[in-house]
N, C-alpha and C positions, 0 to 999 in steps of 0.2 A: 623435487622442488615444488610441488602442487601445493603443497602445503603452506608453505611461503606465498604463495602464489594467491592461495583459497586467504590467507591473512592479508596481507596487502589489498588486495583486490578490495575486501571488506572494511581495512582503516582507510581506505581512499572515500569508501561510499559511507561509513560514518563521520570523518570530517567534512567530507560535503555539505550531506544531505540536510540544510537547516530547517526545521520544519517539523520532524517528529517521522513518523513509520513512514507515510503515504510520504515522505521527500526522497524516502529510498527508492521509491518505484524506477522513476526515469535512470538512475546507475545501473537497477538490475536489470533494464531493457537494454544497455548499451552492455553490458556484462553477459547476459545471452547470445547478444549477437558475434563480441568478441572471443566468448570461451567455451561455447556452445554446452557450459553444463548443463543447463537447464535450456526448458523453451518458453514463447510468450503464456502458451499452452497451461504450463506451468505455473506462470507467475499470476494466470489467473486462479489455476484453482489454490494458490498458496494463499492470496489476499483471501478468498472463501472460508479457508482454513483457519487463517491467521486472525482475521476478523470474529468468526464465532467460538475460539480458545483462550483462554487467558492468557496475557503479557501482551505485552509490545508489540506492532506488525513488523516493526523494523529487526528486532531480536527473531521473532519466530521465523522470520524470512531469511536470516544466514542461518541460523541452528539446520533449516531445511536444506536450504544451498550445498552446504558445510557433508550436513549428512549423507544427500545424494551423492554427492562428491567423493566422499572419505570418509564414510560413517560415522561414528560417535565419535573420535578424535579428529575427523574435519569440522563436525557441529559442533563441537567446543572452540575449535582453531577461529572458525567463521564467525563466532557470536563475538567472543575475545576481539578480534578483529574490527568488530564493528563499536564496540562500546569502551575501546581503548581512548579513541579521541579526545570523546565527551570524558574520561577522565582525566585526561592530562588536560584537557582546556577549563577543565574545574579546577583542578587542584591549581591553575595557573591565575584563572582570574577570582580565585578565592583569593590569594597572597595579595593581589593590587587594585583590585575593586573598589577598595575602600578611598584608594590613592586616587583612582578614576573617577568614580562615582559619578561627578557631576562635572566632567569635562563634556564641553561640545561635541568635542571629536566623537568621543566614545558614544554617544547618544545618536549622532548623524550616521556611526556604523550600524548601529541597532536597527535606528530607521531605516537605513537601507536593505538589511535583510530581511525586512518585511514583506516587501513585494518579489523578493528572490524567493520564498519559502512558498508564498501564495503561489510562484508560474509554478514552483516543482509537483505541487501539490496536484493544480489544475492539470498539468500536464500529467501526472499518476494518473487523477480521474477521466484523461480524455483516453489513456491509452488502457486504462480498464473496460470503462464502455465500447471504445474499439472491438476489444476481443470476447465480448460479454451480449454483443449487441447486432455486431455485424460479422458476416462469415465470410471473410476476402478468398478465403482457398474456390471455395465453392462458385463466387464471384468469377475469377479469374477464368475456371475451368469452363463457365457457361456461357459468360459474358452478359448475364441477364440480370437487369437491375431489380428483382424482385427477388434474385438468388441473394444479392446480396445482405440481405434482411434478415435476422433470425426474429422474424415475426413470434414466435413463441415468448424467446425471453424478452421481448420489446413490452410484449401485454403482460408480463406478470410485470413488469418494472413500473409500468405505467397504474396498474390497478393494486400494487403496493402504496406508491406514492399518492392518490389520490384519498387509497384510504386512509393513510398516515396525515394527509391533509384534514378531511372529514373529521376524523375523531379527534384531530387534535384543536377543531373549530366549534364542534358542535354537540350538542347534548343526548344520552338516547335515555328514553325513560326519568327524565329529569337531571340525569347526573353525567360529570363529567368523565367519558371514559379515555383515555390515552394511555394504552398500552406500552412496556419499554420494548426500546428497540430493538432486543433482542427477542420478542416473542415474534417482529417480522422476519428476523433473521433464520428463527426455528422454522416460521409456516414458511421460508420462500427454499429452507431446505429441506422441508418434507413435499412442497412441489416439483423440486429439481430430481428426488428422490421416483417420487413417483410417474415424471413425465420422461423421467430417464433423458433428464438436458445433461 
């Protein structure tokens, strides 16, 4: 019955998750601890992954789940699972949308899932930097609050951002240069690469 199990589990976290990939985070945080498929471990290097390949993070993130789990018939069960919702909640308010449109109601739900989608979001990116940023294992075992620091990826994060700030303000040689974000995405993985993070 995992299989049932690896589906559900994933129509639960794509009817939730409003917001787009990064709202799936916080279900697969509570989905590790409950099923112990995967670990936090995991779900960072998945976002690394999921971030610098083509599609969806929310799709690439059960195809993985899926696969770990129950290989390519889990990774199909688990993405199917995940992108079930979002089709019957189309084909649902495709039919009366039209009928809706411009009722109150329907607009004051809208507006309310706006600041539901923003905490799932923030709360993805707090508990990404979490595991990206700081080393609790290492913490716990020493007790010393300089253990707790992964100084290394603090300075690459910080002299990403700074330069992404920089070039995106400033001129070199008369012209504007602003890089896409994917060429930071390459250099902070041929430093992870190399620094063996």
């Amino acid at each position: 019955m995992l299989i049932l199990q690896l589906f559900l589990e994933f129509f639960k976290t794509g009817l939730f998750a409003v917001g787009g990939g990064l709202a799936t985070l916080p279900f697969l945080y509570e989905m590790s601890e409950t099923t112990h498929w995967f670990t936090s471990n995991d779900i960072a290097d998945l976002i690394a992954i999921s971030e610098s390949t083509p599609g969806p993070l929310g799709i690439n993130m059960a195809t993985y789940v899926g696969f770990k789990t129950l290989g390519t018939f889990g990774g199909a069960i688990s993405t199917l699972g995940l992108i079930c919702p979002s089709i019957i909640i189309i084909i649902l308010i495709s039919r009366i949308l039209n009928a809706f449109r411009e009722s109150p109601l329907v607009q004051k739900v809208f507006y309310g899932l706006r600041p539901a989608s923003t905490a799932l979001i923030a709360a993805a990116g707090l508990g990404v930097a979490k595991i990206a940023l700081l080393q609790m294992d290492l913490y716990q075992e020493t007790g010393s609050l300089t253990d707790l620091f992964n100084w290394v990826n603090i300075l690459l994060a910080v002299i990403l951002f700074l330069t992404m700030k920089y070039l995106s303000t400033h001129e070199i040689a008369g012209r504007k240069i602003n890089p896409h974000p994917i060429a930071y995405i390459v250099i902070a993985a041929m430093v992870g690469i190399i620094l063996k993070l």
